[in-house]
DRENFILUM-143360 format. One record per residue (C-alpha): y, z, x; residue in three letters. Coordinates in steps of 0.25 Angstrom, whole numbers, plus 2048, in hexadecimal, padded with zeros to 3 digits. Example, Ala and Ser with C-alpha at 12.3 -4.5 7.8 and 13.67 -1.06 7.14 Angstrom:
# DRENFILUM-143360
7EE81F831ALA;7FC81D837SER;
END
This chain:
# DRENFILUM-143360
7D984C7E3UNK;7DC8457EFUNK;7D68357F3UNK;7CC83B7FAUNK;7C78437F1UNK;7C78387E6UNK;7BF8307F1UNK;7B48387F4UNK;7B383C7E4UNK;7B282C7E3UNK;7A882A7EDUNK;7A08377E8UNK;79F8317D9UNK;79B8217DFUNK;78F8297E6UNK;7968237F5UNK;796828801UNK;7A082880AUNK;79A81C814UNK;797814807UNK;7A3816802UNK;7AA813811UNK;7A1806810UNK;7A8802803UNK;7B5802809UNK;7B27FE818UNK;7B880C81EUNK;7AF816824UNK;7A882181EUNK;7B082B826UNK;7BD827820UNK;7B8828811UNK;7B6834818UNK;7C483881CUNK;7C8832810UNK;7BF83C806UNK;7C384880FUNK;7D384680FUNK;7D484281FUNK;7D983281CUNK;7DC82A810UNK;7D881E80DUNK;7E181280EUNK;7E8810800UNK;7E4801802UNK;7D6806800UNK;7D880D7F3UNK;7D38007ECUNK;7C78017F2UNK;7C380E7F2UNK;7C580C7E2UNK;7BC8027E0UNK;7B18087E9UNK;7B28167E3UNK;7B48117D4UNK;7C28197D3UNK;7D08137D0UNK;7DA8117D8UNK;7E381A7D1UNK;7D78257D2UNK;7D88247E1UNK;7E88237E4UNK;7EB82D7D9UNK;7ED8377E5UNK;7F482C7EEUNK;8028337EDUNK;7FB8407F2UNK;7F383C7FBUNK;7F7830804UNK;7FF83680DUNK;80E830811UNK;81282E81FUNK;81E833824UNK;827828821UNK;82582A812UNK;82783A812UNK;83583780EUNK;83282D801UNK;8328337F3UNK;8248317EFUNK;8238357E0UNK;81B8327D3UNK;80C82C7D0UNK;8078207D7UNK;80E8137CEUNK;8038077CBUNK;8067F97CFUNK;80C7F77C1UNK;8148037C1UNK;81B7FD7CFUNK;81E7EF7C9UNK;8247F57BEUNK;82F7FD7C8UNK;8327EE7CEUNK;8347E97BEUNK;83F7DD7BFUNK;83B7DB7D0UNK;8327D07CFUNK;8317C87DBUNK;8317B77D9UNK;8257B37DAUNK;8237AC7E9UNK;8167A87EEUNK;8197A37FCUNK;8147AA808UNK;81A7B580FUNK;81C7BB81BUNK;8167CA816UNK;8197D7821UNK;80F7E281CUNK;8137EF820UNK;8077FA81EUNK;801805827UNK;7F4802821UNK;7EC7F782AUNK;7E27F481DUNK;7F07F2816UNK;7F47E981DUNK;7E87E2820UNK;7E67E1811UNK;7F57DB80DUNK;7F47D1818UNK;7E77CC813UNK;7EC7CA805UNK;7F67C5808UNK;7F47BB815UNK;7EB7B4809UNK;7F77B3802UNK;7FD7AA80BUNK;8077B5812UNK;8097B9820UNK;8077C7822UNK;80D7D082CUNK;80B7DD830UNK;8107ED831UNK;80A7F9832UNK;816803830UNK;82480282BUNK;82B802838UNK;8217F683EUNK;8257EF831UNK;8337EF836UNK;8317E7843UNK;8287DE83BUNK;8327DB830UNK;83B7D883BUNK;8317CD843UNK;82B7C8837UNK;8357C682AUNK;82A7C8822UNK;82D7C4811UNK;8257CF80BUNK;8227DC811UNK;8187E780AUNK;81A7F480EUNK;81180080DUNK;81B80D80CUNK;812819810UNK;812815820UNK;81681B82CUNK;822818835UNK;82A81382AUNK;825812819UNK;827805812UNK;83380A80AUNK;83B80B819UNK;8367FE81AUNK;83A7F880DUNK;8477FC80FUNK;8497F681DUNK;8457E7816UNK;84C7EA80DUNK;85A7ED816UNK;8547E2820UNK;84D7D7819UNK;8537D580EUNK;8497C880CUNK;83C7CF80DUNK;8367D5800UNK;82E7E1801UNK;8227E47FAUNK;81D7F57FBUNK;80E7F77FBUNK;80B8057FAUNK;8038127F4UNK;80F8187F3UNK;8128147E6UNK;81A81C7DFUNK;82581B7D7UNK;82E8237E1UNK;8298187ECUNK;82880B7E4UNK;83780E7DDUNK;83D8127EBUNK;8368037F1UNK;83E7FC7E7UNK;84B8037E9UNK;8497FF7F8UNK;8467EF7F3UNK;8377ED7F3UNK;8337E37EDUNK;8257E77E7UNK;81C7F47EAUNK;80D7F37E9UNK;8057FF7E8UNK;7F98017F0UNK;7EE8007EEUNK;7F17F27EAUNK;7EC7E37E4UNK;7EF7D87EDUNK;7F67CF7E2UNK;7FE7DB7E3UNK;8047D97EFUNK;8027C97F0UNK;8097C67E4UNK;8157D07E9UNK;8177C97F6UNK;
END
């Protein structure tokens, strides 16, 4: 059973329709439409709401993530494998790499193709007290790593021109002062082990709390 599917069976059993449902999430009915009938997905930053306003878990919906969300072409070539890891799960592959507590602002480059993404991360974290800057491919986050020296980066992997990995492993060859935080659906244990090899310092899974990420940068 695809997203889709576990969407529209969701919306059937809350006795919704697609506007009132589209209401609830401040999209249009048409693209619960699309979303119901396998033309689009929703963004995986809006899993969390769907959840809540369908009464499913998270889990229920991204059960069918790894086979559905499809990859663009600069991940073809990653070994993807194994279930979806938990937030727990991922912590446990970083055992012994805990970070020193540091509570200063940072300059923070957020590298995602999503525009709700990064929208979202520069909200939460602007009231943190950090300076956000911005890149909506890997190849773009280059140039702004070279203008901007940012401290923290967080990089989405799934994203076109050039995934996070490619990224990660130009700060790490290039940067060698810059810690990097991968924030991704992606998450499995094929991906989060492969991140740490390459020198990530922390990997959050999408969908995600905010203390998640706040307390990591």
């Amino acid at each position: 059973m695809d997203i889709g599917t576990r969407i529209r069976e969701s919306r059937i059993k809350r006795n919704l329709t697609q506007e009132e449902l589209g209401k609830m999430l401040n999209v249009t009915p048409q693209a619960v439409s699309r979303w119901e009938n396998g033309i689009s997905l929703p963004d995986v930053s809006m899993i969390p709401l769907l959840s809540e306003k369908l009464l499913v878990s998270v889990d229920y919906l991204l059960d069918c993530i790894s086979n559905t969300y499809k990859l663009f072409d600069t991940c073809k070539d990653l070994y993807i494998s194994g279930d979806l890891l938990g937030q727990d799960q991922i912590d446990s592959l970083f055992e012994g790499r805990e970070p020193v507590s540091d509570k200063a602002s940072k300059k923070v480059l957020v590298v995602d193709d999503s525009d709700f993404m990064r929208m979202m991360l520069k909200d939460m974290l602007s009231q943190s007290g950090h300076t956000i800057v911005e890149a909506d491919n890997g190849k773009n986050a280059l140039k702004v790593l070279e203008q901007e020296k940012p401290d923290v980066c967080i990089i989405d992997i799934n994203m076109p021109e050039m995934n996070g990995l490619d990224v990660l492993k130009h700060i790490v060859s290039n940067y060698q002062n810059t810690r990097v935080i991968m924030l991704s659906a992606l998450c499995m244990e094929s991906i989060v082990k492969e991140a740490i090899e390459i020198g990530a310092s922390a990997f959050v899974a999408k969908p995600f709390q905010a203390d998640s990420i706040i307390k990591r940068v």
